[in-house]
C-alpha positions in Angstrom: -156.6 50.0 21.8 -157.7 52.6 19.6 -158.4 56.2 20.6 -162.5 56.9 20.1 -161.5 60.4 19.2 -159.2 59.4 16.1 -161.3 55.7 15.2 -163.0 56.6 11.7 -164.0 52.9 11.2 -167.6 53.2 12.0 -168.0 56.5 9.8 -170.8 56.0 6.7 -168.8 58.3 4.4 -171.7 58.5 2.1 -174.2 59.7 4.7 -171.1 62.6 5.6 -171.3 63.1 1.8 -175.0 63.4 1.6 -175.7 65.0 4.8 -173.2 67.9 4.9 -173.8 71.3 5.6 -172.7 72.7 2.0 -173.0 71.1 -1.4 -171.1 68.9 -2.6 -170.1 67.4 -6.3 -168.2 64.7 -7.8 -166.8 65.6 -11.7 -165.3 64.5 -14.3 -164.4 66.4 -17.2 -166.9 68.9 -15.7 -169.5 66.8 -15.4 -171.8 66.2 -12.3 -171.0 62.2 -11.4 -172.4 62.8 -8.0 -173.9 65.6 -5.8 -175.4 65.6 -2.5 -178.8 67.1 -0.7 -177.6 70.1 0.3 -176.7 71.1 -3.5 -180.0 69.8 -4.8 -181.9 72.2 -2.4 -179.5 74.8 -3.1 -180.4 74.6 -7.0 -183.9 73.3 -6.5 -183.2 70.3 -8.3 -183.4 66.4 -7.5 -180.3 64.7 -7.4 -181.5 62.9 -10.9 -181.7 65.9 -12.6 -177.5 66.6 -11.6 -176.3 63.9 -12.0 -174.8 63.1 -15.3 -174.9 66.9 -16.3 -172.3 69.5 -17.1 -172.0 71.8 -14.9 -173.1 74.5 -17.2 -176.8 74.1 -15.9 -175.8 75.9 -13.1 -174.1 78.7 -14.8 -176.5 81.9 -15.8 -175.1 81.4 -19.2 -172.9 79.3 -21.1 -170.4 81.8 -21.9 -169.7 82.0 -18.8 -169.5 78.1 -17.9 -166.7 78.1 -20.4 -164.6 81.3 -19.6 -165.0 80.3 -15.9 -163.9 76.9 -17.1 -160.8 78.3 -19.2 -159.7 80.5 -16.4 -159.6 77.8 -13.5 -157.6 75.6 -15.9 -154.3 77.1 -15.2 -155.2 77.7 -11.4 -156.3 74.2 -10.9 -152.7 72.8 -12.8 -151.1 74.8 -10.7 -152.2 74.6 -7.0 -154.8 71.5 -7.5 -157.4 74.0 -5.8 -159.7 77.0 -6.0 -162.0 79.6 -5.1 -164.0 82.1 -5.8 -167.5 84.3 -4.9 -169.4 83.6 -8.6 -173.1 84.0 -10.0 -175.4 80.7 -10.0 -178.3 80.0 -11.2 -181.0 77.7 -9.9 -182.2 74.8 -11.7 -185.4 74.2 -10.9 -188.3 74.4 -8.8 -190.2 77.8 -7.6 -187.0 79.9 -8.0 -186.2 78.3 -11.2 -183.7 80.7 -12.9 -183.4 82.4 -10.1 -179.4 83.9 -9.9 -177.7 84.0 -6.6 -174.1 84.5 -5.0 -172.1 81.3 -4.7 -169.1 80.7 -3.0 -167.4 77.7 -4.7 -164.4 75.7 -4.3 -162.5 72.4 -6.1 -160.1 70.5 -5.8 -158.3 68.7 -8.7 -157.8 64.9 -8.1 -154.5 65.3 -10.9 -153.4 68.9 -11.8 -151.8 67.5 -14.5 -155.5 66.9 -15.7 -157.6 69.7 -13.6 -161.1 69.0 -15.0 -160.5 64.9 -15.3 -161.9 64.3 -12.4 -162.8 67.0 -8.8 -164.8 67.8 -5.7 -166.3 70.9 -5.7 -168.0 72.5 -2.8 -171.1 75.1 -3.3 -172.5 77.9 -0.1 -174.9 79.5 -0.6 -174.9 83.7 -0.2 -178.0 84.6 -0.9 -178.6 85.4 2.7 -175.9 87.9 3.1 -175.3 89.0 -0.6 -178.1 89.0 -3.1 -178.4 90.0 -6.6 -179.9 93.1 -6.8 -179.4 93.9 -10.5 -179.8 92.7 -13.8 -176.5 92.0 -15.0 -174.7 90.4 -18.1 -172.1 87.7 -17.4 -169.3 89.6 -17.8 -170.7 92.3 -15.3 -170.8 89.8 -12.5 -167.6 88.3 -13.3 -166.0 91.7 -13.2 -168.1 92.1 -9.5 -166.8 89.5 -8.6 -163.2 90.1 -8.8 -164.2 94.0 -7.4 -165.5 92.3 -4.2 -162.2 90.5 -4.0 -159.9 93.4 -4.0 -158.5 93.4 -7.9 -157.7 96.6 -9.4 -158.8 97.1 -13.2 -155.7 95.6 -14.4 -155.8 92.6 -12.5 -159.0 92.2 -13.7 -158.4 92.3 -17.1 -155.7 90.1 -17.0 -157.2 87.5 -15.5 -159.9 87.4 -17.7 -158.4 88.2 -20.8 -159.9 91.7 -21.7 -157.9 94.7 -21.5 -158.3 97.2 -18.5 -160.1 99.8 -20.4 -162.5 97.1 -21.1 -163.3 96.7 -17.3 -163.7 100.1 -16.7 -166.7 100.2 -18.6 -167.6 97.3 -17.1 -167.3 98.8 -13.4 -169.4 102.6 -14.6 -171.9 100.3 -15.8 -172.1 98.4 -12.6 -171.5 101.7 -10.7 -174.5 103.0 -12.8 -176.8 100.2 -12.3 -176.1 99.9 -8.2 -176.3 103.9 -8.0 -172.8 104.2 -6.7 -171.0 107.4 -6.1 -167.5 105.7 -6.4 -166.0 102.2 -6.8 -165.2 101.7 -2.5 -169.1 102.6 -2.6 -169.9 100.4 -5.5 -167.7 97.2 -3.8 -169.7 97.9 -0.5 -173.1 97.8 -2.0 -172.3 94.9 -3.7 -170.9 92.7 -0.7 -174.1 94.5 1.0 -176.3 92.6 -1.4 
């Protein structure tokens, strides 16, 4: 007899998929294939405007869709996952072009082919961590390795810019957020 707590017969997996709690996308070659409710809400779009879209609508810019892209590459041949805290931008409706923070995370169905074919999983931090400053795209990618820990170094090396570089990155984001040092800078932007 089977055990009710371990039985997944009866489960809709495509209600799961449309009903969770955080979006959700299907990809191939970085391409939307599939997304669910929660991610159409979270970009103010309707699931027919997704799907069958790169994935560079949700990206502030499209300099950044393909450094994002280009970094993750290795990452995802390696492990088959990642993660990050990056920049979005919504799609559509009344906070159309609205940017927010996004916590996002894939998985690779082959790492021998890491953008062939995904899952990826959007939440939404706009409730604990908003944008509160204009920022280019390579500002927010340097605040968003900041928030992680990196050092300047780290920085640079993984996005492929020396460390000088991202100190003039972090004084103009120190400038821009008022901040009297870099631990102050790192805690007003995880303060939002």
């Amino acid at each position: 007899m089977a055990n009710p707590n371990t039985d997944l017969s009866g489960i809709d997996y495509r209600l799961a998929f449309d009903l969770a709690p955080l979006g959700l996308a299907l990809s191939r070659q970085r391409t939307i294939v599939d997304c669910n409710q929660a991610l159409c809400e979270m970009f103010g779009a309707a699931r027919e405007q997704l799907v069958g879209q790169s994935f560079q609508v949700l990206y502030p810019s499209a300099d950044e869709y393909e450094r994002t892209g280009a970094r993750i590459t290795p990452i995802l041949g390696r492990s088959g996952t990642y993660a990050d805290d990056r920049v979005m931008k919504r799609v559509d409706g009344r906070f159309k072009g609205e940017t927010f923070w996004c916590h996002v995370t894939g998985r690779a169905l082959r790492r021998e082919a890491p953008h062939e074919a995904g899952i990826w999983s959007f939440e939404d931090l706009s409730s604990r961590r908003a944008v509160k400053a204009e920022l280019t795209g390579r500002e927010r990618e340097v605040a968003a390795f900041l928030m992680n820990g990196l050092t300047s170094k780290e920085i640079g090396k993984a996005l492929g810019i020396s460390h000088r570089t991202v100190e003039i990155y972090r004084a103009r984001l120190m400038r821009k957020y008022q901040a009297g040092s870099s631990v102050d800078l790192v805690h007003k932007l995880i303060a939002g």
